[in-house]
C-alpha positions as CSV (number, residue, x, y, z in Angstrom):
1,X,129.8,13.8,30.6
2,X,126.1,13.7,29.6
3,X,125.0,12.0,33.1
4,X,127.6,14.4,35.1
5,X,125.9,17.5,33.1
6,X,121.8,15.6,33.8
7,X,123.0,15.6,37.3
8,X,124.1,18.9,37.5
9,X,120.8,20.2,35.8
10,X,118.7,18.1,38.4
11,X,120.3,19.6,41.4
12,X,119.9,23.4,39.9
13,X,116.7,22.6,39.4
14,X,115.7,21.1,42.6
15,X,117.3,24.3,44.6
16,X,115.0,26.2,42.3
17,X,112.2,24.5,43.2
18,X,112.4,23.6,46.9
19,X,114.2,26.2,48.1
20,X,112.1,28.9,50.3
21,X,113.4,32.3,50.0
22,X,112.5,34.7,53.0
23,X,112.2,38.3,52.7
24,X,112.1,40.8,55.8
25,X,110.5,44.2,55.4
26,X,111.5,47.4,56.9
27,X,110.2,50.9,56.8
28,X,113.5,53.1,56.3
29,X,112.1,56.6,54.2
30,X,114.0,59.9,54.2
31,X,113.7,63.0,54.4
32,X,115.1,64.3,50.8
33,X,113.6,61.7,49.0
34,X,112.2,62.7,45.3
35,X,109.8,60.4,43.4
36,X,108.3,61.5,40.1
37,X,105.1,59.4,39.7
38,X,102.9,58.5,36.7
39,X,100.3,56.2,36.1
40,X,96.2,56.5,35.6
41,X,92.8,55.6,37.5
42,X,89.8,54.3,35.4
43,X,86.3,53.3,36.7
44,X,84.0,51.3,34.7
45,X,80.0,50.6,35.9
46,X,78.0,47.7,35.0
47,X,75.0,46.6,35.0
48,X,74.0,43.0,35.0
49,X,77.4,42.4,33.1
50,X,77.3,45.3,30.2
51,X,79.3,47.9,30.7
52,X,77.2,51.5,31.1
53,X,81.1,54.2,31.5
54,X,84.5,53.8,31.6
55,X,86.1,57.0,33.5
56,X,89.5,57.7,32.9
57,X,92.3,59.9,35.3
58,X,95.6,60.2,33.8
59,X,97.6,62.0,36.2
60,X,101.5,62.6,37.4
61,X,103.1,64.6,40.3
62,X,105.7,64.5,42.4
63,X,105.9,62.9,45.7
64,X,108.7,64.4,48.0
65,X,109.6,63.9,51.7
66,X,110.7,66.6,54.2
67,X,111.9,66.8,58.0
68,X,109.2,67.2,60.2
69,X,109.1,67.7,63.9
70,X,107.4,64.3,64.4
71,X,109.4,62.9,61.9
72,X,108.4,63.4,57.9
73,X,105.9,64.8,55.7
74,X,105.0,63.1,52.8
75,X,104.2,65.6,49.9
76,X,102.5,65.6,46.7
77,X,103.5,68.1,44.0
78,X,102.8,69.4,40.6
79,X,100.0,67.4,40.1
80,X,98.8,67.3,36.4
81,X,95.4,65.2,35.7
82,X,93.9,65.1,32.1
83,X,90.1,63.0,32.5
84,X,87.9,60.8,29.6
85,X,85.2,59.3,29.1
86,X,83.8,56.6,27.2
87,X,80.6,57.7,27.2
88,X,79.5,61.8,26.4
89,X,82.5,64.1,26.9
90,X,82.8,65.1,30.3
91,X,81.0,68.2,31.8
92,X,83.2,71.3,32.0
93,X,83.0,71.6,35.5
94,X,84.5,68.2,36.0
95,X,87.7,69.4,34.9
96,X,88.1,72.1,36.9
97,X,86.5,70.4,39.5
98,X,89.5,67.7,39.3
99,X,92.1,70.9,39.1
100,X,90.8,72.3,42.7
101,X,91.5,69.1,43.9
102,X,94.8,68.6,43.3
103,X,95.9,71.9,44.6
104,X,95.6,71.4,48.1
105,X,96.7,67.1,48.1
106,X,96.9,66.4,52.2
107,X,100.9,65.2,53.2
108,X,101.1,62.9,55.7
109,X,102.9,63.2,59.2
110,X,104.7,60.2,59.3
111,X,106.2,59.3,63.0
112,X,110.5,57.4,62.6
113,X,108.1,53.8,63.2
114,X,105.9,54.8,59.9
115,X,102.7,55.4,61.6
116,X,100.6,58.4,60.5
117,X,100.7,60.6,63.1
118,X,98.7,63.7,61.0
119,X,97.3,64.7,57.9
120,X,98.3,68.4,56.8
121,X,95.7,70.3,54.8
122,X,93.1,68.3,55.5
123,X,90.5,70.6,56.1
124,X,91.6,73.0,53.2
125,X,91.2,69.4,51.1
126,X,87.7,68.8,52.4
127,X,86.9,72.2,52.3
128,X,87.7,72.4,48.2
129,X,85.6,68.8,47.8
130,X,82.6,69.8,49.4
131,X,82.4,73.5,47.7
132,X,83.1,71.7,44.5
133,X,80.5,69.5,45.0
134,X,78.1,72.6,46.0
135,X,78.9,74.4,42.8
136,X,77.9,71.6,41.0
137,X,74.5,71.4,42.0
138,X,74.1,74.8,42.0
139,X,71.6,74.5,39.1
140,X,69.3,71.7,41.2
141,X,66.1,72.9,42.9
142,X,67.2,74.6,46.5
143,X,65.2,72.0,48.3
144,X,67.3,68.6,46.8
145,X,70.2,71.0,47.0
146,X,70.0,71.2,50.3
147,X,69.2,67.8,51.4
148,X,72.3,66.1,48.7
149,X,74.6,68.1,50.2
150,X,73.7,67.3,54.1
151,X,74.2,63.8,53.4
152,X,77.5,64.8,51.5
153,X,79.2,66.4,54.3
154,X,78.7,63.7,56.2
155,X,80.3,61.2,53.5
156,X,82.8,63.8,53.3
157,X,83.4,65.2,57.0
158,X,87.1,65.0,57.9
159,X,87.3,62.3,59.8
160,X,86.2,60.1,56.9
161,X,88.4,61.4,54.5
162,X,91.0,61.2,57.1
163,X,90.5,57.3,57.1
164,X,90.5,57.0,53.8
165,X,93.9,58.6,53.2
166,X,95.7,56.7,56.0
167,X,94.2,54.0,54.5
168,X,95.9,54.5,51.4
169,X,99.4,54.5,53.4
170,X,98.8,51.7,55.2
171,X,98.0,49.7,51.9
172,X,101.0,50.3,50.1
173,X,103.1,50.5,53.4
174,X,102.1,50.8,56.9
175,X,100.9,47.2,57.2
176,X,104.1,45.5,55.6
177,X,106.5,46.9,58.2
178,X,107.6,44.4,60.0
179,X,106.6,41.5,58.2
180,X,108.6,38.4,57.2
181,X,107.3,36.6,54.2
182,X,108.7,32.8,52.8
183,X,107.5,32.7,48.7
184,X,106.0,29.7,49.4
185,X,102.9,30.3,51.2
186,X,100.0,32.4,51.4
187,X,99.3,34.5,54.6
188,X,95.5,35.0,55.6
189,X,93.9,37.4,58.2
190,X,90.6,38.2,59.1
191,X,89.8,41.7,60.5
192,X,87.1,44.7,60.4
193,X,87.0,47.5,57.8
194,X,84.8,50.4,56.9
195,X,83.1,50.2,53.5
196,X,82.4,53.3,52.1
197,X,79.5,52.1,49.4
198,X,77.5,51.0,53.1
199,X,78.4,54.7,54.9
200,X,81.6,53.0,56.3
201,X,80.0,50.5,58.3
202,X,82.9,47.9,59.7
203,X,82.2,45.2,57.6
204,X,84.5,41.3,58.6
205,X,87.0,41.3,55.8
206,X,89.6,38.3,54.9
207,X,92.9,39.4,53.3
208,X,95.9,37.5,52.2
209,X,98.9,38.1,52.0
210,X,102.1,36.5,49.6
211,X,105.7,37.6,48.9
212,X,106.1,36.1,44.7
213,X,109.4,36.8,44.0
214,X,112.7,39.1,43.9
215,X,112.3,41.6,40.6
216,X,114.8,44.8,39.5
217,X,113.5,47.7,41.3
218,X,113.6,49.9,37.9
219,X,115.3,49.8,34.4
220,X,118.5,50.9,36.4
221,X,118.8,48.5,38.9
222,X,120.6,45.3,37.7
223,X,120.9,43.4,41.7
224,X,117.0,42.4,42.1
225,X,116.9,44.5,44.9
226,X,112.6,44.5,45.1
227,X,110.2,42.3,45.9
228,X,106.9,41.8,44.2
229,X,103.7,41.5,47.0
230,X,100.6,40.5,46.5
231,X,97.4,41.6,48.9
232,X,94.1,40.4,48.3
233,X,90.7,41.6,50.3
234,X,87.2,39.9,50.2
235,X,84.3,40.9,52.4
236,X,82.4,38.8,54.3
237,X,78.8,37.8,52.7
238,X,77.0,36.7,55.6
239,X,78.1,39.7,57.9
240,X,77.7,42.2,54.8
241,X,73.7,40.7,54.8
242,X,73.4,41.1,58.7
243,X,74.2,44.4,58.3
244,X,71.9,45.3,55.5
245,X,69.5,44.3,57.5
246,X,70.3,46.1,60.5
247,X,69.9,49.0,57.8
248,X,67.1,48.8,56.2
249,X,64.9,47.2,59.3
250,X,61.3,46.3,58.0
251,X,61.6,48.5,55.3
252,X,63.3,45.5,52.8
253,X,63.5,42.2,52.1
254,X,67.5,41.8,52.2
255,X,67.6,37.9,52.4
256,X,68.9,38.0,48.9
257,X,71.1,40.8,48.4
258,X,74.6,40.7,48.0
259,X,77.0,43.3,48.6
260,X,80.4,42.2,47.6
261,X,83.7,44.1,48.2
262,X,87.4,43.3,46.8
263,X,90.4,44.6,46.1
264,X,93.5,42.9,44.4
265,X,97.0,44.5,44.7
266,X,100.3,44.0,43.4
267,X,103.0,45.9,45.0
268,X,107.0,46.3,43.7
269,X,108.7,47.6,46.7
270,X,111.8,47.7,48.0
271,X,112.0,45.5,51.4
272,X,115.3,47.2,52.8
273,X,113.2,51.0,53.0
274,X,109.4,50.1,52.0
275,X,109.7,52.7,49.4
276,X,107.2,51.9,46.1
277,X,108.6,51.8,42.7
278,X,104.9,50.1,40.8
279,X,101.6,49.3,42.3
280,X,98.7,48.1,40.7
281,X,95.6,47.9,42.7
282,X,91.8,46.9,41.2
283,X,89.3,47.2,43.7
284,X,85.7,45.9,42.7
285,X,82.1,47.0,44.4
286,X,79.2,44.7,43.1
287,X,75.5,44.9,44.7
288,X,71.6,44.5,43.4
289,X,69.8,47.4,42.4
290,X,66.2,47.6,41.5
291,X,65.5,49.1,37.9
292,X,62.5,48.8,35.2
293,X,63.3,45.3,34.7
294,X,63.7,44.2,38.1
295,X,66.4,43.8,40.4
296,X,69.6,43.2,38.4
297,X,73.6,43.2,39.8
298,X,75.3,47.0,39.6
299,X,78.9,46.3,39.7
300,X,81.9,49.3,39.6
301,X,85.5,48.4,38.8
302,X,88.1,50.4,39.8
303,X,91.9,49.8,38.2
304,X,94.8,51.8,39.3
305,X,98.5,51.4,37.8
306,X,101.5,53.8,39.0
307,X,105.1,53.9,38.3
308,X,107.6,55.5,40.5
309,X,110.9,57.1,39.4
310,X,113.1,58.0,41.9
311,X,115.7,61.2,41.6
312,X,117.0,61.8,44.3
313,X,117.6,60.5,48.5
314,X,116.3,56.8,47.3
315,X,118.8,53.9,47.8
């Protein structure tokens, strides 16, 4: 009995281990589809390893879908944000600053394929981040004023904001549709991306890819019916240096710096609809900066966590 029960154990176990499970995803959204979504943003700066502020965004809304001529729109409703600081208590303005913001979210036009066809409100969104940003400097001298916020609507013209905010789509679904995944391997690609911190310049980026395992989608469902993803970004140091110095010319010796750029997600998702019930996502910036004692390595950290609770239209 104890050699038939070993045996037993050893074959269990061996399925366990050896065999590859493969998971297919497809992009199957609604219209009618109700998520009520919670979860915070914090950004901490360092400086040569000590932390300087840690900047906290608590916020929850509701993200809805509707029919839309070229397909869906993707909205974003009832946002509420509440912001800390680990430092001094945040300016006044910052607040309502954050509350301007969050009244005019952009929805995206999303094509029956899950492309993004078009970003609604997108002007009336850049419009509100720009003013906000001119009403905040309203007490600096004209002059500086004038020159911070030419270089602003450039960092904020539509078309970069625009990129940004397909961006986010295409992180959490846009690139997985499609894509077949065995747990037992990790998918790499190289490619080009803009990096904000070096005025979007397309920067050679590896990323990797790797399906982990079959997880409950929420509290409520008992079948396994998710998937947990994993996606993984690193820039490219020797092309990140070759463009410095395409920046700065003669101005700078670049041969040392190092501009680093990373992000680390983990994704719950359904792979039957692509719809996201948790994401975590920490995205980290480091480069040199020259201060009183020298050059020394400015890093900012950026950790996201959301939760999704669906109420209505989600399988």
């Amino acid at each position: 009995m104890y050699r038939t029960s070993f045996a037993l154990f050893l074959i269990v176990f061996a399925g366990k281990l050896w065999a590859v499970d493969t998971v297919v995803l497809s992009f199957d959204w609604k219209p009618g589809t109700y998520a009520e979504v919670t979860g915070y943003s914090s950004t901490e700066k360092l400086l040569a390893g000590e932390s300087q502020s840690v900047n906290t965004v608590e916020m929850s809304y509701i993200m809805s879908t509707k029919a839309h001529e070229n397909g869906m729109q993707v909205d974003f409703l009832n946002t509420e944000v509440a912001m800390s600081s680990s430092g001094e208590n945040l300016p006044p303005f910052m607040k309502s600053y954050m509350e301007t913001l969050t009244e005019a979210i952009p929805s995206y036009i999303i094509n029956p394929e899950g492309e993004v066809v078009g970003i609604a409100r997108l002007e009336l969104f850049r419009n509100n981040v720009v003013s906000g940003l001119d009403d905040i400097l309203k007490d600096t001298p004209e002059e500086v004023r004038q020159q911070l916020m030419s270089g602003l609507q450039q960092v904020f013209s539509e078309e970069v904001l625009g990129a940004q905010i397909e961006e986010e789509w295409l992180k959490h679904v846009g690139q997985w549709i499609g894509a077949e995944f065995d747990d037992d391997g990790v998918y790499q690609v190289e490619y080009e991306a803009p990096v904000p911190m070096l005025n979007n310049q397309m920067v050679k980026t590896a990323a990797e890819y790797e399906f982990v395992e079959r997880v409950n989608c929420d509290a409520r469902d008992q079948a396994s019916s998710c998937v947990v993803l994993l996606y993984r970004t690193q820039t490219d140091d020797v092309a990140v240096g070759e463009l410095l110095r395409r920046m700065t010319g003669d101005l700078a010796d670049v041969q040392e710096m190092k501009v680093s750029v990373t992000t680390e997600m983990e994704l719950v998702t359904d792979p039957r609809t692509l719809l996201t019930y948790y994401v975590r996502t920490v995205e980290r910036a480091t480069a040199p900066v020259q201060t009183a004692d020298g050059t020394q390595l400015s890093e900012e950290v950026e950790i996201s966590e959301f939760d999704y609770l669906y109420v209505k239209g989600a399988r």
